[in-house]
N, C-alpha and C positions, 0 to 999 in steps of 0.2 A: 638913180632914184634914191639909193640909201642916203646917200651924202645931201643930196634934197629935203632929205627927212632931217638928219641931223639938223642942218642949216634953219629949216622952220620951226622945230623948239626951243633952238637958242633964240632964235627974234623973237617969238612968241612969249620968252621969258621964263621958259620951262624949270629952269636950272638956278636954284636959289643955294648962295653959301652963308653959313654958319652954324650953329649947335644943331642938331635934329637925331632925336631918336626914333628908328624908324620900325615900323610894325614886325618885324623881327627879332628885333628886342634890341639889335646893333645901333652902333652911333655915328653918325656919319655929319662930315665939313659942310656934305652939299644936300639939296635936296630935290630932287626932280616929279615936279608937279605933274607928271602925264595927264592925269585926271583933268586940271582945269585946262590943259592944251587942248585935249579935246572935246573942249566943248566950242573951239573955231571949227566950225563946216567945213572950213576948207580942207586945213589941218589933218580934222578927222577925215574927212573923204580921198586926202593924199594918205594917210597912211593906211586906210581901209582899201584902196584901191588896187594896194601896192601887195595886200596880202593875198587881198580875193584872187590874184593874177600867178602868185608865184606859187600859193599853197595849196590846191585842188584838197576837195573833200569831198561828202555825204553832207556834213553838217557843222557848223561851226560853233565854237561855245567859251562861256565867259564867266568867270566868276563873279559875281556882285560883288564891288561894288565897279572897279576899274573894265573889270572884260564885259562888259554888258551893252555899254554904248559900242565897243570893239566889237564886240559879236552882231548886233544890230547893222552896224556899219561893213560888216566885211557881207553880211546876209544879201545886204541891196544893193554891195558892189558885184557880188559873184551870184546873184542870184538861185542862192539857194536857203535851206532851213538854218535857222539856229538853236544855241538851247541856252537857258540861264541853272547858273549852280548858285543856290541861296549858299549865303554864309554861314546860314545857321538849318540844320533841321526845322521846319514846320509841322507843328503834332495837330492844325485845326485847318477845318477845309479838305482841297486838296493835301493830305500833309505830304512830306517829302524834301531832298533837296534840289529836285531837277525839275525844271518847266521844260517841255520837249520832247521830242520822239527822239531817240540817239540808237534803241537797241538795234544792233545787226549794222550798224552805220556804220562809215569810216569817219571819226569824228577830228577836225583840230581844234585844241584848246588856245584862244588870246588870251594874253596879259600887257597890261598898261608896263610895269616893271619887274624886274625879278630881281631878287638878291639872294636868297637862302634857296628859292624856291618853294617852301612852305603853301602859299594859298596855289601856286599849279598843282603842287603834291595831292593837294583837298581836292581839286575840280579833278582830278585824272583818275580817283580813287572812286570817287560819285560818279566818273563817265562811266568807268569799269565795271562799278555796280549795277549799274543800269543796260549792261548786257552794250556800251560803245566800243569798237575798235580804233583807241587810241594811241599813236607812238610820235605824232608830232605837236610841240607847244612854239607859237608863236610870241616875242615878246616885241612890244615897242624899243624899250631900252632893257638893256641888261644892265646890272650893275656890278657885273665881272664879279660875285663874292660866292658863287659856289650854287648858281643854282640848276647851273650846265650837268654840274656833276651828280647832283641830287636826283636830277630827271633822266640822266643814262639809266642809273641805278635802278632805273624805273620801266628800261625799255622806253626812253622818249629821249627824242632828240628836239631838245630847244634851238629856234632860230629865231637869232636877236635884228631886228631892221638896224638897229644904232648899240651899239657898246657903248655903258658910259667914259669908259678910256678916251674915246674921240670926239666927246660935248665936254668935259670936265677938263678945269684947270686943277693940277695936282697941287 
């Protein structure tokens, strides 16, 4: 199934090379679009199907803006709750940064990519707060730059469906 996954973002056209600076502040050859891949049904339904199966939970959860279709998508594969982590604190309405019930849950966090691990770091910090039991992050692709190591640190073990070592020409 992984190697199924890789194969469908490169046809899908996921993997763009040249200049990009990426939301970590790093600069990177390539750039991989998860976001607009999954907005193919299919796509998202093989890789949403793929986590709902291996990854058991309570709840699944996603940061806005990439984990959200993820989380939505693994919710109606595996039939259970999800939850969204805004990007930003909301101080009107409901304020907060979690839509969901997660406290006392066992929660997994999606992400479209990781590279530092930065925006899992945010979403596992806001599950924590919220009274979740988190120690597994799922990612579509890793970008093999440190964010495996970021999340041990953290008591969470990320599992990548695709390394980009194995979609990337070096």
């Amino acid at each position: 199934m992984v190697n199924q996954i890789a194969d469908a973002l490169i046809s899908h056209g996921a993997i763009e090379y040249g200049h990009f600076v990426l939301a970590s502040g790093a600069t990177s050859s390539y750039y991989l679009d998860v976001k607009s891949a999954m907005t193919d049904p299919a796509l998202l339904g093989l890789v949403c199907g793929e986590i709902a199966v291996r990854f058991p939970s309570d709840v699944v959860a996603g940061v806005a803006v990439g984990g959200v279709p993820l989380a939505v998508g693994v919710s109606l594969a595996g039939n259970r709750p999800y939850a969204i982590i805004r990007s930003a604190e909301k101080d009107h309405g409901k304020s907060g940064r979690l839509i969901g019930d997660v406290k006392g849950k066992n929660v997994i966090l999606v992400e479209d990519v990781t590279t530092s691990g930065g925006s899992a770091l945010y979403g596992i910090k806001a599950l924590r707060e919220a009274g979740a039991s988190i120690n597994v992050a799922v990612t579509v692709v890793d970008r093999e730059q440190g964010a495996s190591a970021a999340l041990a640190r953290n008591n969470v073990t990320l599992h990548a469906l695709v390394k980009a070592s194995e979609i990337t020409r070096k």
